[in-house]
N, C-alpha and C positions, 0 to 999 in steps of 0.2 A: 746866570753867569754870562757874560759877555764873550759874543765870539774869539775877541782877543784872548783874553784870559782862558778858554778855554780849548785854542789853540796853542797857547805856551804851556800848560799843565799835559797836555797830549804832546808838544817832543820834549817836555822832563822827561816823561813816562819813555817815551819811544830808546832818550839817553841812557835811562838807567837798564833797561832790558838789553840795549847793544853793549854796556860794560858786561852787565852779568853774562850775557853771548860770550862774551872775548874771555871772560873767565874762566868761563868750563873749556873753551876749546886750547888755551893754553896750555890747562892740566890732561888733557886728553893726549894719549899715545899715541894715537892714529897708527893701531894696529890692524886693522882692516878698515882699506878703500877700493875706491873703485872707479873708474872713466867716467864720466857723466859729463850729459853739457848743461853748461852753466850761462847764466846772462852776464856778458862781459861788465856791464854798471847795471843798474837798479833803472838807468832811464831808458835802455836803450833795451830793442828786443835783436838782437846780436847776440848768437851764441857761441862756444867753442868748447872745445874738448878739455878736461880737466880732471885730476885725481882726485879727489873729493872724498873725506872719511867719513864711513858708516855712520859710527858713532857720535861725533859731534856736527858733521854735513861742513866743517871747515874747507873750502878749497885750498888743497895742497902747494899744486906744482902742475906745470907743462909735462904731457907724455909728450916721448918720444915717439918718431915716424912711426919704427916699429910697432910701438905701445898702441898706436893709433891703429893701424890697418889691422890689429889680432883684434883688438874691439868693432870695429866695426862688420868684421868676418864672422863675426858671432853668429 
């Protein structure tokens, strides 16, 4: 297999595991989360504070100042 071709059948692959990702975390409650830092992009080593569900590791939402300084007082 030629590298071409075998770099487009690797992000088919990569595409269909970020749909099936998006799948389960749609149907997911995100009944238990948690503050965690997360990398702001995939390129960048930047992090920041975030809700993030146990369950599916979806990023939520922005804590609040509050939400922020009880986590970090841990």
């Amino acid at each position: 297999m030629n590298p071409l071709n075998k770099i487009q059948s690797l992000l088919d692959q990569k595409r269909k595991v970020e749909k099936d990702i998006e799948k389960i975390q749609s149907k997911c409650s995100h009944k238990v989360k948690h503050i965690k830092f997360v990398f702001l992009n995939q390129h960048s080593q930047q992090t920041s504070t975030r809700w993030v569900c146990d369950d599916c590791q979806k990023t939520l939402h922005i804590p609040t100042e509050f939400e922020i300084k009880k986590f970090l007082n841990k």
